[in-house]
C-alpha positions in Angstrom: 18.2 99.4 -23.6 22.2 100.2 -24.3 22.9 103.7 -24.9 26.8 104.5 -26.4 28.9 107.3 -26.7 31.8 107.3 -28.9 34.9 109.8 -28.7 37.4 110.3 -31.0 40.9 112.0 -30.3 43.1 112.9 -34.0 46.2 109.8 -33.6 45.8 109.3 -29.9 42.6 107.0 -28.7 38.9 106.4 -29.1 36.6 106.1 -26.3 33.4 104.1 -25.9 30.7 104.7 -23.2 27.7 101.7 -23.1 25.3 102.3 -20.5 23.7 99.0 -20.6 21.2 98.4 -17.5 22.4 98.9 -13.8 26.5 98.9 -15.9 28.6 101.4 -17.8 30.7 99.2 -20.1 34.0 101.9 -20.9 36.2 100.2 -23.8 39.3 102.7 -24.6 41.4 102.1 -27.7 44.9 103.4 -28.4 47.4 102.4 -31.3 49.1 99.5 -29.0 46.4 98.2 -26.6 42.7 98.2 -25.8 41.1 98.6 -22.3 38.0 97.5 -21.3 36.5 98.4 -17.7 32.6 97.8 -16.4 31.4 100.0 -13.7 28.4 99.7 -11.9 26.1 102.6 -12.0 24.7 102.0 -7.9 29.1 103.2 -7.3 28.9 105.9 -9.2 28.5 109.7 -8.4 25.7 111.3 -10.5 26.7 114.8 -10.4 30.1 114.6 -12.3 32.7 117.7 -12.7 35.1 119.5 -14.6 38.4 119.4 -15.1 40.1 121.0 -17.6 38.7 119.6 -20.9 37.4 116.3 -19.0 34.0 115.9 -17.0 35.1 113.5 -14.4 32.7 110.9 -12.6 34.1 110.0 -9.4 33.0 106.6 -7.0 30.9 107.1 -4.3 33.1 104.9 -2.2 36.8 105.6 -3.8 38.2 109.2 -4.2 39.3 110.6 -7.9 37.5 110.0 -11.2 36.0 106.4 -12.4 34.8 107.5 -15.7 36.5 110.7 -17.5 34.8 112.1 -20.9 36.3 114.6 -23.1 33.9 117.7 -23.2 31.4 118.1 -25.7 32.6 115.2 -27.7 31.6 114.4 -30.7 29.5 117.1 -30.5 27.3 118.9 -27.8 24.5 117.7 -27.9 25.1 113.5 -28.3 27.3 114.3 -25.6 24.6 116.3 -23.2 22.0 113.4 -23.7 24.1 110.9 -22.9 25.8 112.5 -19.5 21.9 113.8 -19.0 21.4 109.7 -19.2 23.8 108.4 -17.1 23.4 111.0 -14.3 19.3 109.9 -14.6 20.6 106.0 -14.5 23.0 106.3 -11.7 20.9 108.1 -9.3 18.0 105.6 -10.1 20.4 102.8 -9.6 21.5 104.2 -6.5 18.0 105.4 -5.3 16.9 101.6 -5.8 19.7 100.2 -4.1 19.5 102.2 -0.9 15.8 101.6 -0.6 14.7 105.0 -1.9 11.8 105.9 -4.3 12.8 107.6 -7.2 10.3 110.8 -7.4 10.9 110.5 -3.8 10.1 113.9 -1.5 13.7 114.5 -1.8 14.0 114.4 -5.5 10.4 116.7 -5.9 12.2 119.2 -3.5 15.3 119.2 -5.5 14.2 121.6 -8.1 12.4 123.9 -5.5 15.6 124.5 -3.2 16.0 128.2 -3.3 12.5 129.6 -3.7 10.6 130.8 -0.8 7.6 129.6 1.0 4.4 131.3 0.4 3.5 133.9 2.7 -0.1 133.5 3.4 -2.1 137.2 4.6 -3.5 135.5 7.2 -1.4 132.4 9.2 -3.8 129.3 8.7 -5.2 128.0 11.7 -6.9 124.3 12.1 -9.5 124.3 15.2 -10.9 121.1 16.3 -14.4 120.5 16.0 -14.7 118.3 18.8 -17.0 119.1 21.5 -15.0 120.0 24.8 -16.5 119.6 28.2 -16.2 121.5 31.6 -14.7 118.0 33.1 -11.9 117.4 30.9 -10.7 121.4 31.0 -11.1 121.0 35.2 -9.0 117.5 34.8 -6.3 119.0 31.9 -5.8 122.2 34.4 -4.9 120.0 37.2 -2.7 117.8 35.5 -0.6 120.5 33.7 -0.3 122.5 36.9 0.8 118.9 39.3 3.6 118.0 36.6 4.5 121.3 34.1 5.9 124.8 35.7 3.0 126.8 36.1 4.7 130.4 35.0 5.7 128.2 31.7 2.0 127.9 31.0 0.1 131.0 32.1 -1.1 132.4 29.2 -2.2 128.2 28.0 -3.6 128.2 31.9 -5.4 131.1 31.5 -7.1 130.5 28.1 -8.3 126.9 29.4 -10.0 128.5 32.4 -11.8 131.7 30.1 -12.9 128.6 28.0 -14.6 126.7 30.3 -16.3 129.3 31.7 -17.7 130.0 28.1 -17.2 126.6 26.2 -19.2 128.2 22.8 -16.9 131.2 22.5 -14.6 130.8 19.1 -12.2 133.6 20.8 -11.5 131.8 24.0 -10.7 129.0 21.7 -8.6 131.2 19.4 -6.9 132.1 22.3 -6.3 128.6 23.5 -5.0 127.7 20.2 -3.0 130.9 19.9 -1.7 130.2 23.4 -0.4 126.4 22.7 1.5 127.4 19.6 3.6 129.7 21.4 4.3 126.7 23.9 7.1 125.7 21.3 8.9 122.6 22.6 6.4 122.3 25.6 3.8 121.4 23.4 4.1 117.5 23.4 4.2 117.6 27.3 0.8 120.0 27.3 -0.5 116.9 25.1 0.0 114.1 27.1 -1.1 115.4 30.2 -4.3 117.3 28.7 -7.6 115.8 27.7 -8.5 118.7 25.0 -6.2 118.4 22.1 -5.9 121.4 19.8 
């Protein structure tokens, strides 16, 4: 499907935009000469901007404008679809040439850049429901306290021992839980070495 935009300038030049596929097909007319250029879309900058009475595209690879269109020409809204178009076109065209999805995490987040995550009243807190024994606590205890600095780990050290004494108690597991997440960049050393994974 082509989609054109035409511009007309009083005794200087006319201006032709044809999207047409993965191309922009530019055809500019004065009173001596005519000048055709193709650009593909995949080079193209999708977020364009303004300069003076223009709104510039510029390359993704070159610097200064590929594609300038006189503002609001012929009238504001033909000219709004049709930038709205070829801003859609070019990042789609881009998207599939890199490899992207469009509607890709990126793209979904775009819209949502300045809003705030939710709080929450209470921070969410997923606890395993796999049985633990007295073995693997004894055998994760020993491990973290041979390879990991022990004053690192109290507070994880001491939450493994109140749960094995009581293995059925949801606050000694809280407290294990509570105890890992404040590990920070520890926790993927705790993992490898422990047998109980939170």
């Amino acid at each position: 499907m082509t989609i054109k935009l035409v511009q007309k300038q009083f005794l200087k030049a006319s201006r032709e935009f044809e999207i047409d596929n993965d191309v922009i097909n530019v055809r500019i007319k004065t009173l001596f000469k005519e000048e055709k250029i193709t650009v593909i879309l995949t080079s193209l900058n999708p977020d364009p901007v303004i300069n003076g009475t223009l709104l510039e595209f510029h390359s993704r690879v070159q610097s200064g404008p590929t594609l300038s269109l006189l503002l609001n020409k012929p009238n504001p809204e033909k000219f709004n679809n049709f930038v709205n178009e070829l801003k859609r076109q070019a990042r789609e065209e881009f998207n599939s040439f890199a490899g992207l999805k469009s509607g890709s995490k990126l793209d979904r987040m775009a819209g949502n850049v300045y809003e705030e995550p939710p709080e929450f009243d209470t921070p969410v807190k997923k606890v395993s429901g796999k049985s633990v024994c007295v073995e693997s606590i004894d055998i994760s205890i020993q491990m973290l306290n041979q390879y990991l600095d022990v004053k690192d780990l109290g507070p994880l050290i001491f939450a493994l021992e109140a749960l094995k004494k009581d293995l059925k108690n949801e606050s000694c597991f809280s407290q294990l839980v509570n105890a890992f997440a404040d590990l920070g960049p520890l926790q993927g050393a705790v993992l490898t070495l422990s047998l109980i994974h939170i």
